[in-house]
N, C-alpha and C positions, 0 to 999 in steps of 0.2 A: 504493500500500500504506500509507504515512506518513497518507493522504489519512482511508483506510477505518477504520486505530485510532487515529487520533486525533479529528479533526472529524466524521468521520461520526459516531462515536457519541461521541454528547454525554452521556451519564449516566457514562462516565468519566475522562474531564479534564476540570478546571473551564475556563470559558471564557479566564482569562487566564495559561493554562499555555502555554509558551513552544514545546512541543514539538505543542500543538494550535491553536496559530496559524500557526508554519511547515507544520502539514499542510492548512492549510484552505486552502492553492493547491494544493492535490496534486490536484485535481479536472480542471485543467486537461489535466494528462497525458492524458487521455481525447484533446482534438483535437491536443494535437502527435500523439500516433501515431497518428491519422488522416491528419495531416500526413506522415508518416515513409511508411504503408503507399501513399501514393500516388505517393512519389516508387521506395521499394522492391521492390513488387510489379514496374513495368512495366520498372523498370531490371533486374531478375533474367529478362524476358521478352525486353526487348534483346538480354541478352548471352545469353541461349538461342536467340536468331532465332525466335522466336517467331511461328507462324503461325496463320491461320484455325482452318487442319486441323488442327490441335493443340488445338482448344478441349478435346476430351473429355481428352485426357490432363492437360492442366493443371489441372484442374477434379478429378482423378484426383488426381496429384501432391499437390494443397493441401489436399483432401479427407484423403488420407493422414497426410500433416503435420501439421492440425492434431486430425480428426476421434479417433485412437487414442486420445492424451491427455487431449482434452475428455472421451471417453465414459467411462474410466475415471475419469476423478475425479467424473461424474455417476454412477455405481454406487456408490462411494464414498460422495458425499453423501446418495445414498437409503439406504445404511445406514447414517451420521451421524445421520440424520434420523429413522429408526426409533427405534435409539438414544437418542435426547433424546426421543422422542416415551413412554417407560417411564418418565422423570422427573420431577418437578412441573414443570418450567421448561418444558414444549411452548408452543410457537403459532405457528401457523396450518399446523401438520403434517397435516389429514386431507386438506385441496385439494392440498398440495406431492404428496402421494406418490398422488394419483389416478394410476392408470396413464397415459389421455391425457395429461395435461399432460407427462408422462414421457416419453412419447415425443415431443411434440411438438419434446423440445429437437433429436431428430436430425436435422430439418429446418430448427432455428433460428426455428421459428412460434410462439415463446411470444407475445411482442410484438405480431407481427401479429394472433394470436388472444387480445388481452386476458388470461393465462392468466400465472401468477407461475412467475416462474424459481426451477430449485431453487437457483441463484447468483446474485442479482441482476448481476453484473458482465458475465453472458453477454448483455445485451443488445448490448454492442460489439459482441463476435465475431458475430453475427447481421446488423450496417449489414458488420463486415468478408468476410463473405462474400456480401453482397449485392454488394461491392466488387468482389468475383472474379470475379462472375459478367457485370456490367458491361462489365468491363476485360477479360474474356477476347474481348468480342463487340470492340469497339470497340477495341480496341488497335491494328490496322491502320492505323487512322483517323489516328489520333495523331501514327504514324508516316510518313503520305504526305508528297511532298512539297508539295503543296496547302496553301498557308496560306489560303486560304478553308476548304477542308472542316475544318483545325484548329479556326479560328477558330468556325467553325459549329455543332462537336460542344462547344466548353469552351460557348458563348453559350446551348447550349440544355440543358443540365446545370446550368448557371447558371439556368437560366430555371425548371427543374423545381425548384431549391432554393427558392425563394417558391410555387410552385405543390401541393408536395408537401412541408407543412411537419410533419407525422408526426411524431417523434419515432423511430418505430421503423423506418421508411424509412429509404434510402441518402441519397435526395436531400434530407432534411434536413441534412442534414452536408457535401453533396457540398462546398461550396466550400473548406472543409477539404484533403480530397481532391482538388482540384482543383491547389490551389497545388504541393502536390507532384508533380503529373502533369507541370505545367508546368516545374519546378524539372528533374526527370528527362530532359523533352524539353532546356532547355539543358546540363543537366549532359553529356551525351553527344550534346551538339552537332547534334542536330535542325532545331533552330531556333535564329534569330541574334538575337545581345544584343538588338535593335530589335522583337524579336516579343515576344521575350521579356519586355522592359519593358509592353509593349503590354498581353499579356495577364494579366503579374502585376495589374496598376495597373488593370486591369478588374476582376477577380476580387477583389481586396485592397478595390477600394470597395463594392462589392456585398456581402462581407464586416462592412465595416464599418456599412454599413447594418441588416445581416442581424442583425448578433451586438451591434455594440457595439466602442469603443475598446480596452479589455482584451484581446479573444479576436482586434482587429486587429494590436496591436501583440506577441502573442506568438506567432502566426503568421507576422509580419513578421522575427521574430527566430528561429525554429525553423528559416524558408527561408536565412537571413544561413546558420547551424551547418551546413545541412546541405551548402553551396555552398562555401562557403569555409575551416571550420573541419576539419581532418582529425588529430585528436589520437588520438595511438598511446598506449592506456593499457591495460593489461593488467586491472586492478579494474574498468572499464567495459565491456571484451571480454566478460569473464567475468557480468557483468552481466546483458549481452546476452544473453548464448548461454542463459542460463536465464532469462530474463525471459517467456519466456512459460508458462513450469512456476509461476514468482513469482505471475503472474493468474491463471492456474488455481487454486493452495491455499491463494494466501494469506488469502480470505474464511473456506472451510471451515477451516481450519489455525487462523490468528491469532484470527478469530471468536471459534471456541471458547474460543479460553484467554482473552480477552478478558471473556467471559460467564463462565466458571468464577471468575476475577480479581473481578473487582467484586464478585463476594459474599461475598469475606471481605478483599479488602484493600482503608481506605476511607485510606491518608495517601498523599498529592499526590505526595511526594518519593516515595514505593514505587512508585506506578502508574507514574511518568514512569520509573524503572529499568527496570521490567518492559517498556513498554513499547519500550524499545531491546533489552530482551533478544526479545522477539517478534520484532522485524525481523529482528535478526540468527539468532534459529530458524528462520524462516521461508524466510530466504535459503538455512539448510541443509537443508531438508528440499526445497526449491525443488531443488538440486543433486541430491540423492539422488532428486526424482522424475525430474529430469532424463536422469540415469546410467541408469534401469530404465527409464523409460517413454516420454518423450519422442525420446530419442537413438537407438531401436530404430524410431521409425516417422519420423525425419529419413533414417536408411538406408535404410529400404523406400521412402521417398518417391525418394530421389534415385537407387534402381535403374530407375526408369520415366526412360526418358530420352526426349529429343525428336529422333527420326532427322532429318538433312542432310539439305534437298532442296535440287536440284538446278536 
């Protein structure tokens, strides 16, 4: 969020504003929580016993979870976008609000089909449920006790990240994703420190080849927090639990006032105020969509349960 009002848009802080140079690493959040969701996802499928025959519902479940919230803030943003499109300040409103493209996002095919998001930011959510769908198939795998077929499924997911370097593909990113599968398998004790070293130390060079030193050594340090660091803080709790309401509004939400902002206030010291007051607006309306919108389809998700077999 820090990333998107500050450094993203460059016509309102000047470059040596203090508060758009701490955002111009905000960018990286994008692969720690690629990082997160691969150790997350399969560790929430562990402790469900997670099976084969449970693909539809899991796929149901996530569906549910995240599908409510995205759709509605994309209705939202198509009357946003009508809205500004009355104003002198439109562009590139007549393609955003073609119907296609509109519906495309319900399948998350903007990307794949060259076709502009009406959020730029959905193209994550798009590799993260390409993720789901993955790790619904292949989660078994993971799990065996075979450390060849382990070894087998991380080498050739690894192998499709050079092969299938897309952008809008899972398997660009997969090594991301990977470290935290691996992280999850030791975390709940799958696999033994010796494998584990094994296939970090594979995946982390291939990484560093892939990405570069930066995106190796903060990957290196996301798996350190996620393994060993367990800090009980209540403003991070809190954080979390609305942090994915925070991605959803905070482009349509902050944007705006952003765009409204810069055409009448042009002094450094105002913008950089304003700018802290955005986040912290953002955080509140985050909460309130949280309250009505999001927290109504975490309870509908979490009524699909996963029956015991036997």
């Amino acid at each position: 969020m820090l990333f998107h009002y500050t450094a993203r848009t460059s016509i309102f802080l000047s470059d040596g504003n203090p508060l758009r140079i701490a955002g111009s690493y905000g960018h990286f959040g994008v692969e720690i929580f690629f990082v997160l969701s691969g150790f997350v996802i399969p560790y929430s499928m562990y402790a469900s016993s997670y099976k084969i025959s449970l693909l539809g519902k899991f796929l149901l479940k996530r569906s549910i979870r995240i599908e409510i919230p995205y759709l509605v803030v994309i209705v939202l943003e198509v009357a946003l976008i009508y809205i500004s499109s009355l104003t002198p300040w439109k562009s590139g409103v007549s393609e955003r609000l073609e119907m296609n493209n509109i519906l495309l996002h319900a399948g998350y095919l903007n990307g794949i089909l060259e076709k502009p998001w009406l959020i730029p930011v959905f193209w994550t959510l798009a590799i993260e449920f390409q993720f789901y769908l993955l790790i619904a198939i292949l989660f078994p795998l993971f799990t065996r006790p075979s450390v060849l077929t382990r070894i087998s499924i991380v080498a050739g997911i690894a192998t499709l990240s050079f092969i299938c370097p897309q952008p809008y593909l899972f398997f660009s990113h997969a090594l991301f994703f990977l470290i935290g599968i691996v992280a999850f398998m030791r975390a709940c004790k799958i696999i033994p420190f010796r494998e584990f070293i094994l296939l970090s130390a594979g995946i982390l060079l291939l990484l560093f080849l892939q990405q570069g030193p930066v995106y190796f050594f903060i990957v290196v340090l996301t798996t350190i927090v996620i393994l060993f660091l367990k800090p009980d803080w209540k403003w991070a709790s809190f954080l979390g639990m609305i942090s994915y309401s925070v991605y959803l509004i905070h482009v349509p939400f902050g944007g705006r006032l952003l765009m409204l902002t810069q055409m009448f206030v042009h002094n450094e010291w105002i913008k950089s105020l304003l700018i802290v007051g955005f986040l912290a607006s953002t955080v509140l309306a985050a909460w309130l969509f949280y309250l009505f919108i999001e927290k109504p389809s975490v309870i509908l998700s979490k009524r699909i349960t996963y029956k015991k077999t036997r």
